[in-house]
C-alpha positions, 0 to 999 in steps of 0.5 A, a space after each residue: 241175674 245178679 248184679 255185679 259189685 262193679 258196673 260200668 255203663 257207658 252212654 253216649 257222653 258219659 262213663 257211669 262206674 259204680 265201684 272203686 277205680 283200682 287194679 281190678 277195674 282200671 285206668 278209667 280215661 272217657 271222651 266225655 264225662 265220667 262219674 265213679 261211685 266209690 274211690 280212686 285207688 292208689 296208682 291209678 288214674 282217671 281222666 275225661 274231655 269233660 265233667 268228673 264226679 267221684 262220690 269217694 276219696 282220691 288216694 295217691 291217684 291221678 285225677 284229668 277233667 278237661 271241664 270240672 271236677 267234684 269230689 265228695 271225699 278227701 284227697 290225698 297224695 294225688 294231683 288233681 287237673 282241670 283244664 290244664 289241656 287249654 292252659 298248655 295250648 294256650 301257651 303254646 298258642 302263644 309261643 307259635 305266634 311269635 315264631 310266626 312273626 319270624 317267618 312272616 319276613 321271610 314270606 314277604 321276601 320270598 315272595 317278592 322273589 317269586 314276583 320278579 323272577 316271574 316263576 312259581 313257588 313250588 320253584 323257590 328250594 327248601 336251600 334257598 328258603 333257608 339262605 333267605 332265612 338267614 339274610 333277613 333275620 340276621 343276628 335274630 336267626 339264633 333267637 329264632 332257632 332257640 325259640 323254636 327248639 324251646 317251642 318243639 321241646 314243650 310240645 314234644 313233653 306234653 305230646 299225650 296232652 295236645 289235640 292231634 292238630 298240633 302234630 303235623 305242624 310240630 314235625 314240619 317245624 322240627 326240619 325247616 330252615 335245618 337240614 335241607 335234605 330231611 326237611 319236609 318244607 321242601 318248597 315256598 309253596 309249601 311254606 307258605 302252606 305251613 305259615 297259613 295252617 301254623 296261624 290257624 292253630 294260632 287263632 283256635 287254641 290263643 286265650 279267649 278270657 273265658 274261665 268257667 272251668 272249676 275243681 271242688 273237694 272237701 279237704 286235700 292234703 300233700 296233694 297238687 291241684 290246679 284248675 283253668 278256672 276257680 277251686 273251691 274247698 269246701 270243708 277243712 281245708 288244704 295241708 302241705 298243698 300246691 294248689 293253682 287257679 287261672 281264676 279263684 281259690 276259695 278255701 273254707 277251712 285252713 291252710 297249713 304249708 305249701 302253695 295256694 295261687 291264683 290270678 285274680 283272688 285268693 280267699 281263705 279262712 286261716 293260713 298257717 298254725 301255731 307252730 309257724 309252718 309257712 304257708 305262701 299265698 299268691 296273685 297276680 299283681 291286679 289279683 287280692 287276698 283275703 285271709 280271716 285269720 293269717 298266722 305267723 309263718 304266711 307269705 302274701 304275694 300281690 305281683 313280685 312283692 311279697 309281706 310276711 306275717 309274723 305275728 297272728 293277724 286277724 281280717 287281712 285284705 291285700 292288694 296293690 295300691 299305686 304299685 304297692 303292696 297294701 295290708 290292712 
């Protein structure tokens, strides 16, 4: 029998597609790692848990890898995402701690209650929980309600994007300390039960340091790259771009326009062109930035403090030095 021009074989972990990803083939998403043969059309998307490899070029697509991706071709007019699903929870993580910190004086009260009156806490009402509320934080219990509603509402536009775990405490926030009636705390017991599982999200998405996430292509332009790691470019460069990194951005070739950042180091070989396009490069304030050619119209960013080329500098290495910016 022949073979067909496109093929799909899936194994256990990984999706083999040896044709283009267009209207014919399909959204590709995988739980996994995905490896496609040709390009990604326009409109369409791929994304997987794991590792990406497309051996093609990427037009006005949307590209996911929980892991890495490695695109052989070109990038055009698509975004490109790696491990932003961690970045996401890592906020979240973040966000739902110090709502914790909110709710753990109200447990303590709740529980010298509990010990005094000598009754159990399944006793103590979702009424009675909310007035404790509001006596122990006071003036805090509008801080409190404006960080959770900022919290749910981060959740809620990302829901596609979060591990399942996050739902249940989503929608148990979304009623507490509100309308008694709807609420699905209705208890101390079931408070409690709430804050231990809320501090287990905490402990299993907060940041652990480790960066090894990493996104590698020749060349992209009017596209937005970010990755949890470190992005490589590894041909001509970037033009008109967003690209974002946790870690590095390393570009070979030059970058005209847009925005390249990452928290620890940016290096690139030209920035800007001869027409003065500007072109913003950032770190974070312990972060640096090398630059082989940096021509007028590139912003260099260390922290909130900002220099601006505007004359062609050759070698340019930046960074904070005793709270300063330094350009040599």
């Amino acid at each position: 029998m022949e073979k067909s021009v496109t093929e799909i074989t899936q194994n256990v972990n990984e999706l083999l597609h040896d044709g283009n990803v267009d209207v014919r083939s399909g959204n590709i998403c995988f739980n996994g790692d995905v490896r496609i043969g040709k390009d990604v059309e326009n409109s369409m998307f791929v994304g997987a848990s794991g590792k990406i490899f497309i051996h093609g070029t990427v037009r006005k697509a949307t590209v996911e890898a929980g892991a890495s991706a490695t695109i052989e071709g070109n990038v055009f007019s698509s975004t490109v995402t790696v491990g932003m699903q961690e970045v996401l929870e890592e906020i979240l993580a973040e966000q739902l701690s110090e709502l914790i910190s909110y709710l753990e004086k109200v447990q303590e009260t709740v529980l010298q209650i509990i010990h005094l009156r000598g009754v159990k806490p399944d006793e103590v009402n979702a009424g009675e929980l909310k007035d404790v509320m509001r006596v122990i934080l006071k003036e805090k219990y509008l801080d409190f309600q404006r960080d959770k509603l900022e919290f749910i509402q981060k959740a809620k536009d990302h829901s596609a994007q979060l591990s399942p775990e996050w739902e249940p405490i989503i929608e148990k926030l979304s009623n507490v300390f509100t309308d008694t009636s709807l609420t699905v705390v209705n208890n101390a017991e079931e408070f409690v039960k709430l804050l231990k599982e809320a501090n287990v999200l905490v402990e299993k998405f907060s940041a652990k340091g480790c960066i090894d996430s990493f996104l590698k292509l020749p060349y992209a332009s009017n596209s937005a790259l970010s990755c949890n790691g470190s992005i490589e470019v590894t041909d001509a460069g970037l033009c008109n771009c967003s690209v974002t990194a946790k870690s590095q951005v390393s570009v070979e070739g030059s970058c005209r326009g847009g925005l390249i950042e990452a928290g620890e180091k940016v290096s690139i070989k030209e920035t800007g062109s001869a027409n003065g396009v500007k072109t913003v490069v950032k770190t974070d304030s312990g972060g640096t930035i090398t630059i082989g050619l940096a021509r007028c119209g590139t912003e260099i960013w260390i922290g909130d403090q900002v220099h601006h080329i505007d004359v062609d500098k050759l070698g340019v290495h930046a960074r904070m030095i005793d709270g300063r910016l330094s350009i040599v």
